[in-house]
N, C-alpha and C positions, 0 to 999 in steps of 0.2 A: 504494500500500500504506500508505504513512505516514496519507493522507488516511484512508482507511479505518479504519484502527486508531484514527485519533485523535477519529471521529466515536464510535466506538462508547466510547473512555474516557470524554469527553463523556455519554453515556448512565450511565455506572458498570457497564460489563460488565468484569467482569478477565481480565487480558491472558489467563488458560489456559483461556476461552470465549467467545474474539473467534472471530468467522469470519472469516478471509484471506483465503477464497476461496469463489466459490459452485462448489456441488455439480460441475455444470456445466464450469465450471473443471477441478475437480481429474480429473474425468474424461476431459477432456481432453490434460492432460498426462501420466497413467499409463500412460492403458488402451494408446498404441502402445506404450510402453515395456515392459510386462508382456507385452505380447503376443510380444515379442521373443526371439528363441533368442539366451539370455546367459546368462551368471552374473550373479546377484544384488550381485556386487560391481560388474559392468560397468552394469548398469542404475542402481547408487547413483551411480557415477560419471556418466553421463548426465543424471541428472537432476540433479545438485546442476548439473553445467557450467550446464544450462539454467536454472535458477532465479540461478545467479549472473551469467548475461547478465542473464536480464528483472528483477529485481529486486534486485541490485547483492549483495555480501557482506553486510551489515547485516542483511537479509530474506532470504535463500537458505536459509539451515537450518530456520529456523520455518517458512518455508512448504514447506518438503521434511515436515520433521516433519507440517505438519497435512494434510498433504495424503495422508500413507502413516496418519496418524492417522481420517482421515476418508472413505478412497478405498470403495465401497461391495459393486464388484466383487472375484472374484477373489483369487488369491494372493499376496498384499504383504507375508505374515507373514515371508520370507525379506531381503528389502529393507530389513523391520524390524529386521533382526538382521547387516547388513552392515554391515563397518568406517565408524565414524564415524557414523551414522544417530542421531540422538538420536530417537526416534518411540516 
């Protein structure tokens, strides 16, 4: 992630039109989540867990944010709106 972000500062993109992740990606990590019989607060908490495994506390919230910012499918507006969600 750091690599990433840091090629693209190299370019002069700023930081609130970096891509984190590709498309690809964030579909990956939603779509079971969403698909999941929970409350929106249980799927916030899941997915922050797993973004703070794969990519440590530092990166866990921005890429929760772009990714419920960027997710293409589906019902994420609720997720959007659960405790803690900056999105």
């Amino acid at each position: 992630m750091r690599a990433r972000c840091a090629a693209q500062d190299r370019r002069g993109i700023p930081e609130a039109q970096q891509a984190l992740l590709y498309s690809s990606e964030i579909e990956d990590f939603l779509t079971p989540v969403v698909m999941k019989l929970a409350t929106n607060d249980e799927r916030a908490i899941e997915l922050r867990a797993k973004f703070r495994r794969l990519y440590g506390s530092v990166w866990a919230e921005r890429v929760l944010a772009f990714c419920l910012k960027n997710y293409p499918h589906g019902p994420v507006d609720g997720l959007k709106q659960a405790p803690g969600i900056a999105a």
